[in-house]
N, C-alpha and C positions, 0 to 999 in steps of 0.2 A: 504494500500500500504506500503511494507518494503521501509524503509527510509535509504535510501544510507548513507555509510561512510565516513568521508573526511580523509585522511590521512595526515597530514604535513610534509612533507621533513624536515628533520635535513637539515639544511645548514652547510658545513661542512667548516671549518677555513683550514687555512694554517696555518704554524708554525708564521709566520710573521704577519700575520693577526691577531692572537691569541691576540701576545702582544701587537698591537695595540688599539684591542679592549680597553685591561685592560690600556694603555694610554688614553683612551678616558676617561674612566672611573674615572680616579682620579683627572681631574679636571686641567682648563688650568687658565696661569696666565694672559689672555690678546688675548679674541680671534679675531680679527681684526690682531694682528700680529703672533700668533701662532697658530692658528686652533683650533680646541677642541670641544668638546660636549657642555660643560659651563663653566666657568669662579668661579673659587674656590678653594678649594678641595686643593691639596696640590700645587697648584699655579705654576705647572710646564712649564718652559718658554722654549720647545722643542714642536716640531712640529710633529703631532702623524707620519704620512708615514714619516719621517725622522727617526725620532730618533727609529721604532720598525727594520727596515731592517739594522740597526748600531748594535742594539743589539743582536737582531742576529747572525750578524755574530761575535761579542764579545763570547757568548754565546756557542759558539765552544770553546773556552777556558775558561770555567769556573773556572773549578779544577784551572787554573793560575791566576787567577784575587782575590789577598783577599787585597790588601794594595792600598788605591786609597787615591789622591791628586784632589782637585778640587778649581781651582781659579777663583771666581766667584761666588758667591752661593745665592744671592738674597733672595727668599724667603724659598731655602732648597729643590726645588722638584726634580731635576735630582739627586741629592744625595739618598733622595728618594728612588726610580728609580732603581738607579743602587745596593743600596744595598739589595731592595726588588730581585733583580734576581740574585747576586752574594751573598750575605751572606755574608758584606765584613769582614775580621778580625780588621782591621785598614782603620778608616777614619779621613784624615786632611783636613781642610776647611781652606781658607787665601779667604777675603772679607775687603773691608774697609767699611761694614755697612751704602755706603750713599747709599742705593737702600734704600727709604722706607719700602718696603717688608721684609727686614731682621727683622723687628718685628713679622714675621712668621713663623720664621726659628723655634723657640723653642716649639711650637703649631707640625709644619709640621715633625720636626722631633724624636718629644718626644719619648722616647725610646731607640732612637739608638746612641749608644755611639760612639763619637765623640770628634776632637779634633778642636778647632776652633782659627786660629790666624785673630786676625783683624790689619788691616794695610793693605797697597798697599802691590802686592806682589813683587815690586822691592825693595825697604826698604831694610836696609842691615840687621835691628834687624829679620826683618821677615823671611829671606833667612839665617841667622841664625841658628833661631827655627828650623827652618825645621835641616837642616844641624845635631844639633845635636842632632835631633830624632834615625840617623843614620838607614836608613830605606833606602830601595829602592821600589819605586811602579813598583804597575804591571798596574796602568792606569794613567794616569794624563788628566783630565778634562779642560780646557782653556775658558772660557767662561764671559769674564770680560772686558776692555771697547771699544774693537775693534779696536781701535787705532793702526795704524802700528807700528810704533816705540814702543809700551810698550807693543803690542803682542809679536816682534819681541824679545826685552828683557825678558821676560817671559818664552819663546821659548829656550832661552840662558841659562837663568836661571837652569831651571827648569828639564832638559832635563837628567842634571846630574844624578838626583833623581831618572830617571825611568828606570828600568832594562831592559839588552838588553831581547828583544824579548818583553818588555814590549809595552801597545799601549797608544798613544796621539791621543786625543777627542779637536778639533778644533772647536766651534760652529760660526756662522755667518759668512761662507764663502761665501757665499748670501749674505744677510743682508748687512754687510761688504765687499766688493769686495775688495778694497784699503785696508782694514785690516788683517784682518781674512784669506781672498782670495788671497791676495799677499804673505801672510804666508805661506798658505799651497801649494802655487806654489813654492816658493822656495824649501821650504823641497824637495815638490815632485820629483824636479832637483835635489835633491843634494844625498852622498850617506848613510847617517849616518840612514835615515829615508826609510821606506820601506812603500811604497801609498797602501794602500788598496782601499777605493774608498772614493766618496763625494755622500754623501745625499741629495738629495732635491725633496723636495715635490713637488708630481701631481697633488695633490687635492686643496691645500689651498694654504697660504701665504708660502713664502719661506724664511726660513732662514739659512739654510745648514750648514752641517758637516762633517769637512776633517775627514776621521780617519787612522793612520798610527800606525807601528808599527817599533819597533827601533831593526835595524837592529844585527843581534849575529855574534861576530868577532872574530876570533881564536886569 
């Protein structure tokens, strides 16, 4: 008797799916609170159906995105992340290194040149630094201790730095409601800030991501 064929379907991805996957793939920093395949890898503390549908639509303006600013950087993996899909020219990291994990950072980001101030980013030395790098970003990242008041300052801060039409990456609009979430409600009301949208996960735990972009003014 001739022995039948089985064929396998390609399962076919979405563009969004795609990048998910490969977020699954490198490894989460905690998954009870961020979802993930497993817990390692480059220790990334974003939530895979959040952070691939942000990217995304990032990812529409690639060619604009080479100079990124991230405060916050734990163990290094959204930095990671974002320079694995943008190819960035210039990266500044501002952490004040009490996350344990930042003894990961040098492991998870070997390679990729970087500039790292450590200190709070309200510090006037650190806002400073920055200051006279004389740079403007095209991303600025926010993801450090949720705190209204030193979001909000940060938010003040920081905002100089980013060029218009440049975008702000809010994480724990979830997580943080009072934080995070009061933050990017504001912005959203106000006119300097242009809402794109907030992230949060279907699947797993939630920690969400405001992302807006800064409005261009004649």
């Amino acid at each position: 008797m001739k022995k039948s064929k089985v064929t396998e379907e390609k399962v076919m991805l979405s563009p969004v799916e795609e990048i998910e996957q490969y977020i699954l793939d490198i490894g989460s920093d905690n998954l009870p609170t961020f979802g993930g395949r497993y817990e390692g890898g480059v220790h990334l503390q974003q939530c895979p159906d959040e952070i691939a549908p942000c990217l995304f639509e990032l990812l529409q303006f690639k060619s604009e995105i080479k100079n990124y600013l991230e405060i916050g950087s734990a163990a290094g993996g959204s930095c990671f992340v974002f320079n694995h899909f943008f190819s960035l020219d210039k990266i500044v990291l501002i952490d004040d290194n009490k996350h344990w994990k930042h003894t990961l950072r040098a492991d998870v980001l070997k390679g990729i040149d970087r500039q790292e101030l450590v200190g709070r980013s309200g510090d006037e030395a650190i806002v400073d630094a920055v200051t006279k790098m004389d740079i403007m970003f095209d991303l600025i990242v926010i993801d450090s201790d949720h705190d209204y008041h030193n979001v909000k300052v940060e938010v003040a801060l920081y905002l100089s730095f980013l060029r218009p039409g440049g975008f702000l990456f809010l994480h724990d609009t979830v997580y943080a409601p009072g934080g995070d979430g009061r933050v990017m409600r504001e912005l959203a009301s106000g006119k300097e800030m242009e809402f794109i949208s907030e992230y949060v996960s279907q699947k797993g735990p939630k920690c969400g991501i405001g992302l807006f972009r800064k409005v261009v003014t004649e």
